[in-house]
BADOTOR-906702 format. One record per residue (C-alpha): x, y, z. Coordinates in Angstrom, 1 decimal, decimal comma, padded with zeros to 4 digits. Layout:
[r [X Y Z]]
...
END
This chain:
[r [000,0 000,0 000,0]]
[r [001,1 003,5 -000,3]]
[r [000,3 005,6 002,5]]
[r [000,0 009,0 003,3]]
[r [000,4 010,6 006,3]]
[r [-000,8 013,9 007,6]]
[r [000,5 015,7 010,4]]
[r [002,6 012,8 011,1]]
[r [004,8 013,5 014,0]]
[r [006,9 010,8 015,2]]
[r [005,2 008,4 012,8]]
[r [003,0 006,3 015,1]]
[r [000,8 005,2 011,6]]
[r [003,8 003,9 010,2]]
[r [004,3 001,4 014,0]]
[r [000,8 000,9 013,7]]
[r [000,8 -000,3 010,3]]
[r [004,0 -002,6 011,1]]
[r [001,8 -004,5 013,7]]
[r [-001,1 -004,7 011,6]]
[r [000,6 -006,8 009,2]]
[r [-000,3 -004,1 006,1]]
[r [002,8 -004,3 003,4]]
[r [004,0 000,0 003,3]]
[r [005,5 -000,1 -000,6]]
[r [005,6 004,0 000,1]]
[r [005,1 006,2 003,3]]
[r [004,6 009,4 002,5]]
[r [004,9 011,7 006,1]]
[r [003,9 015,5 006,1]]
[r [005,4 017,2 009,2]]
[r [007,4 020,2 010,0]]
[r [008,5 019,9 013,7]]
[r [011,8 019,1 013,1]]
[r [012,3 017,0 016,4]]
[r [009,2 014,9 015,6]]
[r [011,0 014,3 012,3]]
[r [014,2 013,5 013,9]]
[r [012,8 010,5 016,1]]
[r [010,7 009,4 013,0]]
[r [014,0 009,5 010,8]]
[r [016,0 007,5 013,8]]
[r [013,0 004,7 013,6]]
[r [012,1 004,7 010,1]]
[r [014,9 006,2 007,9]]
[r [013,4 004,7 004,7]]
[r [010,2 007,5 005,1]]
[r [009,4 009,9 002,4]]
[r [009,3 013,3 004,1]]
[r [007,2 015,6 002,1]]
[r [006,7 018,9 004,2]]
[r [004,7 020,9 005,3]]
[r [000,7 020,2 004,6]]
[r [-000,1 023,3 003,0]]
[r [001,9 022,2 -000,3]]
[r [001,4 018,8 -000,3]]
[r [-000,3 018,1 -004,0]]
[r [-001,9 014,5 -004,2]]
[r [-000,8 015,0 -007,9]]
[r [002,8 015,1 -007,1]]
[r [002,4 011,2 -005,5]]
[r [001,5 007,7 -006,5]]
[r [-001,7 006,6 -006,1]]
[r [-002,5 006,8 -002,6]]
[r [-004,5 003,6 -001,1]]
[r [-004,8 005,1 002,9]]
[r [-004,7 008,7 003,9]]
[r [-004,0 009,4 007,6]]
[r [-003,4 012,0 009,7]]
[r [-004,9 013,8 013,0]]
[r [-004,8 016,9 012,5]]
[r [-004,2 020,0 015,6]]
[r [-006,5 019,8 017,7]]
[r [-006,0 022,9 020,2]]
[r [-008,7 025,0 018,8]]
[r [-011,3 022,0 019,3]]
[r [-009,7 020,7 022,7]]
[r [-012,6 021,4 026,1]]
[r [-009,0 022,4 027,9]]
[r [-008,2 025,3 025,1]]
[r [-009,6 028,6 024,6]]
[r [-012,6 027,0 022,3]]
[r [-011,6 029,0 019,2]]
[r [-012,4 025,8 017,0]]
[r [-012,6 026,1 013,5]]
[r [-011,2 029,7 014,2]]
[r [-007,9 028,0 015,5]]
[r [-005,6 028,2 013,2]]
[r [-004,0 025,5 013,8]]
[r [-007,4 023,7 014,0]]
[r [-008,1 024,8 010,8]]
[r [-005,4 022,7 008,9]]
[r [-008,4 020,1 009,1]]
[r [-009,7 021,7 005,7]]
[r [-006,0 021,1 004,3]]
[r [-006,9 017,2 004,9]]
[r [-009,9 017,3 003,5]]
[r [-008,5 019,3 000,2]]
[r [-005,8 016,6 000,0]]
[r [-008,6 014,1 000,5]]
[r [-011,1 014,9 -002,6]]
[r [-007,2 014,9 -004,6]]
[r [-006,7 011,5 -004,0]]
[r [-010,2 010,6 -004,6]]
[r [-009,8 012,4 -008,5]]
[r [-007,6 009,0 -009,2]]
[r [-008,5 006,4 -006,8]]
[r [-012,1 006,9 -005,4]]
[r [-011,7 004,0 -003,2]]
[r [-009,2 005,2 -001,1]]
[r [-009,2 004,2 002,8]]
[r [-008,6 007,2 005,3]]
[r [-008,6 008,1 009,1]]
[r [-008,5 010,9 010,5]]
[r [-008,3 011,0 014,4]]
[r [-009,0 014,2 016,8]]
[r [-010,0 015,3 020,4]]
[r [-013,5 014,4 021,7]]
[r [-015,3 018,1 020,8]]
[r [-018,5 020,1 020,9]]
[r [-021,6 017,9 018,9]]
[r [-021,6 021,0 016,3]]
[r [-018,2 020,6 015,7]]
[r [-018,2 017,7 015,3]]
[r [-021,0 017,4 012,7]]
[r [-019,0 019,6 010,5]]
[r [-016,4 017,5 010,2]]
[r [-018,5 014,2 009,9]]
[r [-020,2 016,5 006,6]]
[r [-017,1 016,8 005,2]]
[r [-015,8 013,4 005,5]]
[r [-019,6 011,7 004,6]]
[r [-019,0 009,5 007,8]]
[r [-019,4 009,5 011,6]]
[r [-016,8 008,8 014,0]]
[r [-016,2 006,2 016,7]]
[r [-015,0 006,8 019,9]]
[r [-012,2 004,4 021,9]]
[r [-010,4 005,2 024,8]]
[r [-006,8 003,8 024,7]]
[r [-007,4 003,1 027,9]]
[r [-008,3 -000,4 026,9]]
[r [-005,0 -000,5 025,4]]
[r [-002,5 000,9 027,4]]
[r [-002,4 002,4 030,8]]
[r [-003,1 005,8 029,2]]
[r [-007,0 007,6 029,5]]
[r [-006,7 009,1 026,5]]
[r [-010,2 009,1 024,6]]
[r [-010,1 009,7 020,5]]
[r [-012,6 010,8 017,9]]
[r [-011,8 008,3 014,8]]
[r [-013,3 009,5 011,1]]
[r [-013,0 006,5 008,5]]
[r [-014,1 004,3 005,8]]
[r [-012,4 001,1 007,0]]
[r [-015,3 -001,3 007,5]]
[r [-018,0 001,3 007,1]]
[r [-021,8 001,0 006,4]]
[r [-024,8 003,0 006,3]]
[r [-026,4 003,0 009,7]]
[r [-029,4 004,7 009,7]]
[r [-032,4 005,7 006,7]]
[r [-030,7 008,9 005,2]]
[r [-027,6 006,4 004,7]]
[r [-025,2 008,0 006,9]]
[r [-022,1 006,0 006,8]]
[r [-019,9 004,7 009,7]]
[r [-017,4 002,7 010,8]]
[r [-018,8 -000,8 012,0]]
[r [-015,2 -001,4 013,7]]
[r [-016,0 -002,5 017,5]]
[r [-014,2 -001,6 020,6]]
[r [-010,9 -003,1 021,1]]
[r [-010,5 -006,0 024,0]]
[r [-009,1 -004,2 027,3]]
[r [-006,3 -005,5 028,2]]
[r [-005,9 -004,7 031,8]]
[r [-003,1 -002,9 031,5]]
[r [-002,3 -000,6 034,6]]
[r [-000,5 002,3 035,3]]
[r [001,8 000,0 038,2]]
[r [002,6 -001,8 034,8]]
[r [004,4 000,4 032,9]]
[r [006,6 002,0 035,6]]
[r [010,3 001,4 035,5]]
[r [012,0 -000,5 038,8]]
[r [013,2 002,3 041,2]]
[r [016,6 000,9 041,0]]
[r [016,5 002,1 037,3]]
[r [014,7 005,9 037,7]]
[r [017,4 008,6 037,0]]
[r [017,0 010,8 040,4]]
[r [016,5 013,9 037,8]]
[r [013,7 012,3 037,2]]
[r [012,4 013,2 041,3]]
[r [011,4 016,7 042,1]]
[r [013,7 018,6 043,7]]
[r [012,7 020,7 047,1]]
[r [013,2 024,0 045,3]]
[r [010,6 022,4 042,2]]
[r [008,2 020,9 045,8]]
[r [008,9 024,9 046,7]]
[r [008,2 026,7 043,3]]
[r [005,2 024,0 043,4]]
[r [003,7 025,2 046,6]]
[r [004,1 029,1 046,0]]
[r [002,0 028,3 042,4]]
[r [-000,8 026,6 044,6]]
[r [-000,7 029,1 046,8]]
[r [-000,3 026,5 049,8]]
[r [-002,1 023,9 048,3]]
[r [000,5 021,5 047,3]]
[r [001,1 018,7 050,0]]
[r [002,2 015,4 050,7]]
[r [-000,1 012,3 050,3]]
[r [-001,3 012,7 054,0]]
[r [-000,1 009,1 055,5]]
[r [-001,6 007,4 058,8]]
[r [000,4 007,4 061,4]]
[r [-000,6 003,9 062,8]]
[r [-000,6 001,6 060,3]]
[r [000,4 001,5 056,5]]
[r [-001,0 001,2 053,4]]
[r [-003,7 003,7 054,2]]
[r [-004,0 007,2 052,3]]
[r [-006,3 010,2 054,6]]
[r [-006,5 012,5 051,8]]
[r [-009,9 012,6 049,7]]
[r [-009,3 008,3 049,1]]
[r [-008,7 005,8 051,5]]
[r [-008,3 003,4 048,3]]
[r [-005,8 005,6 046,3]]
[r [-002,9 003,1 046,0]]
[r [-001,8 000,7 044,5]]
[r [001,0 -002,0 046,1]]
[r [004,3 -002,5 043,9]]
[r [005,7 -005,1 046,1]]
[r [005,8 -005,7 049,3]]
[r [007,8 -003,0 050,4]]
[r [006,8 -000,1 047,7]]
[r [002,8 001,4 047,7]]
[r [002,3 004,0 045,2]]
[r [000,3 007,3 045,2]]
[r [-000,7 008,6 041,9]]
[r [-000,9 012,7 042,8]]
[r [-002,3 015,5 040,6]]
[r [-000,2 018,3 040,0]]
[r [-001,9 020,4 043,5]]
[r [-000,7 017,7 045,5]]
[r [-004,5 016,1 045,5]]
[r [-004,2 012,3 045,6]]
[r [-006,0 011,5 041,9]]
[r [-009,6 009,8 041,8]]
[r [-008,3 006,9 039,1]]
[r [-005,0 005,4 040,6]]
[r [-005,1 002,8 037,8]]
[r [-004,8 004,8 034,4]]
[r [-002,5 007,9 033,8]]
[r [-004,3 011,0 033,1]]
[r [-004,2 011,9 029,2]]
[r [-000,9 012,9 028,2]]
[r [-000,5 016,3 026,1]]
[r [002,2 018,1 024,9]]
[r [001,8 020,9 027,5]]
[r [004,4 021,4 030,0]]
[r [007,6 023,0 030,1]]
[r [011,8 022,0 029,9]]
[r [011,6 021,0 033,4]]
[r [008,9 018,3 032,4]]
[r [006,4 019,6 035,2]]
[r [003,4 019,3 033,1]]
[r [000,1 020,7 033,8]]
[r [-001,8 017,6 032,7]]
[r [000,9 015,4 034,0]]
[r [000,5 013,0 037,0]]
[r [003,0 013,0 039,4]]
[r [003,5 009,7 041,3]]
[r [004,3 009,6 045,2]]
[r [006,6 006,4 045,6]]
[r [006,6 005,4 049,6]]
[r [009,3 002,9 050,0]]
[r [007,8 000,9 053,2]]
[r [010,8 000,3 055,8]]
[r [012,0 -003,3 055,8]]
[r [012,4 -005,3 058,7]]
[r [011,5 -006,1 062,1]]
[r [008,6 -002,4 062,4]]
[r [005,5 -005,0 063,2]]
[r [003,9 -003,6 059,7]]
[r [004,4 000,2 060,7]]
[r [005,2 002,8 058,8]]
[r [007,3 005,5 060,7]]
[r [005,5 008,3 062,7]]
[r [004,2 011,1 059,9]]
[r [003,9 014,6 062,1]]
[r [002,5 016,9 059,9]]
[r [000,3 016,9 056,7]]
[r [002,7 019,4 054,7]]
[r [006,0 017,9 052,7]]
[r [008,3 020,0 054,6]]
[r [007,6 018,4 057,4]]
[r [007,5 014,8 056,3]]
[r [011,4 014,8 055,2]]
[r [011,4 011,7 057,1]]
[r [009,1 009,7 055,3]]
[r [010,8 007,3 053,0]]
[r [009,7 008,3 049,5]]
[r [009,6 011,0 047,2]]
[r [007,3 012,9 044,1]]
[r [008,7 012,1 040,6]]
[r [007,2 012,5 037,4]]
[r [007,0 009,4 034,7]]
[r [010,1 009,1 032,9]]
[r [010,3 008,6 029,1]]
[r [010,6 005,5 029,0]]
[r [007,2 004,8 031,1]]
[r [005,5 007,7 028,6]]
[r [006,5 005,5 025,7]]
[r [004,7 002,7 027,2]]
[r [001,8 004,5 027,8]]
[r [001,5 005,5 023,7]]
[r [002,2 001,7 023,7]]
[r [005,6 002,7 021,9]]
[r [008,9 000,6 022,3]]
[r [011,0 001,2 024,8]]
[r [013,7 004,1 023,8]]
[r [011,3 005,1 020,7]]
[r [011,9 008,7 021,3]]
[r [015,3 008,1 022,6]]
[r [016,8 010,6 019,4]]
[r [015,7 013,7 020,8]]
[r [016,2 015,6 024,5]]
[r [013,8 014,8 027,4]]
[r [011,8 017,7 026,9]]
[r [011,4 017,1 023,2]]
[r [010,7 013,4 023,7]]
[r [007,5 014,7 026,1]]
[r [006,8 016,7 023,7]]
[r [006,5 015,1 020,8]]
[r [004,5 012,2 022,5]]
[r [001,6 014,6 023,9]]
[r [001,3 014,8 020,6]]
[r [000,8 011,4 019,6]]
[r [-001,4 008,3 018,9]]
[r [-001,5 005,5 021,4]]
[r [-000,5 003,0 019,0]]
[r [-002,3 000,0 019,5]]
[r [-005,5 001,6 019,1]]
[r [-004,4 002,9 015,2]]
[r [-002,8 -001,1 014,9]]
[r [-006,8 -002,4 015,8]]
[r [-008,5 000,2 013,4]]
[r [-006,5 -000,6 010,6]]
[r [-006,7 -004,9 011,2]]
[r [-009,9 -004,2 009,6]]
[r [-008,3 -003,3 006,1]]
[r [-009,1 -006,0 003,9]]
END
């Protein structure tokens, strides 16, 4: 198949494609980040890189047989300003649907999918219009250890559904695998302490939440036990490690067993906004009669004692929540590798839409 692939950024369709078991005779990738095309080149060096969107002709290229892409999605996102269609960079939608009606000049039958952030009904109906189908709606979730839920616009395995012969996708939901976020995360032995916040990030932390940001309140008595908001909100490692998935106020997070939904917000330092920070408690071994040490005082400072420490996910454990190999990303700089994966596909959930290709 020849593919073409909009927006492509670290070339997740061309992974997903690989575990589908399609045959790539030509990947076409249209990007211009040149960090995202820096770990797609380090992975796939045999890529066509074609530039930037806005001149890609479908004339220039061989008959294309699938047409992906998912295109910016900051105008439509509920966390953005809600400019929409008057984003910009939202905007670029129209460039796939030009480059969509090219292809379909010479080959009418060509496959696409176009993937984007769950959005307001009306703006979403404009895009179903334009693309003649409906979306479907999966959560990688099922897939990974990631709650990342996706709009998905094709033609793969698509019917009409209803009287006025609107057309969707008759692709089901994948299996869940049960994959949690305790299942991704490295061995402490092999997290990087620049990888823990420092007290000066715990102190520029708590002046941004005015006071807010504390500790995982611990009992006193007995272990295993979390005071703040859940008295569920952990989840045991071992026997000597529990872990406290934290949001970035210091609140102990409702859903302990998925990450949040990883976006490419966040700055060098890798403190995201929309990035979970995890409170690792390393339970003293030994003769303590199942005791944890005496915890005086709800605020950080004053917990110095306490054996554990914040630290946001690695790399490594944000590949595996995109469902990426280990070290994918490995061609660019921490911050870059964040980056460019806030902006990506969780993998396995593009591999089970595109099993369906004939």
């Amino acid at each position: 198949m020849n593919i073409l692939s909009l927006f492509d950024g670290i070339s997740c369709g061309m992974l997903a494609l690989q575990r589908a078991g399609i045959k790539v005779e030509n990947y076409f990738a249209s990007e211009i980040d040149k960090w995202a095309i820096q770990v797609s080149k380090s992975n796939w060096p045999d890529i066509q890189h074609i530039g930037d969107v806005c001149g890609v002709s479908a004339a220039d290229l061989p008959k294309i047989d699938l047409l992906i892409g998912g295109s910016p999605c900051q105008g439509f996102s509920f966390a953005g300003k809600g400019l929409n269609f008057d984003d910009p960079r939202s905007a670029l939608f129209f460039e796939y649907v030009r480059i969509l009606n090219e292809i379909r000049k010479t080959n009418p039958d060509v496959l696409f999918l176009l993937e984007n952030v769950p959005m307001k009904r009306e703006y979403q109906m404009v895009i179903s219009k334009y693309l003649g189908v409906e979306p479907i709606a999966i959560n990688g979730a099922l897939v990974s250890a990631q709650n990342r839920n996706r709009l998905f616009w094709t033609n793969i395995k698509a019917q009409p559904f209803n009287l006025f012969g609107d057309i969707v996708s008759m692709i089901q939901q994948p299996k869940d695998k049960g994959i949690l976020l305790k299942d991704i995360l490295q061995p402490v032995e092999e997290v990087n302490k620049k990888y823990y916040l420092s007290e000066s990030a715990l102190n520029s932390l708590e002046r941004r939440m005015n006071g807010k940001f504390s500790k995982p309140r611990i009992d006193t008595e007995k272990s295993g036990t979390a005071t703040t908001r859940s008295n569920s909100a952990r989840m045991q490692l071992d026997s000597g490690t529990t872990l406290v998935k934290v949001d970035i106020a210091g609140q102990i997070s409702p859903n302990q067993q998925k990450a949040g939904c990883f976006t490419a917000g966040g700055n060098s330092a890798g403190n995201h906004s929309d990035m979970d920070l995890i409170f690792i408690e390393q339970t003293p071994r030994g003769n303590n009669n199942g005791k944890t040490p005496s915890v005086s005082a709800n605020n950080w400072q004053h917990n110095n004692h306490l054996s554990g420490q914040y630290r946001r996910l690695t790399p490594i454990e944000v590949e595996r929540l995109f469902t990426l190999p280990d070290g994918y990303t490995s061609a660019v700089s921490d911050s870059q590798r964040y980056r460019c994966m806030g902006n990506g596909w969780v993998v396995d959930v593009i591999t089970h839409i595109l099993s369906h290709i004939k």
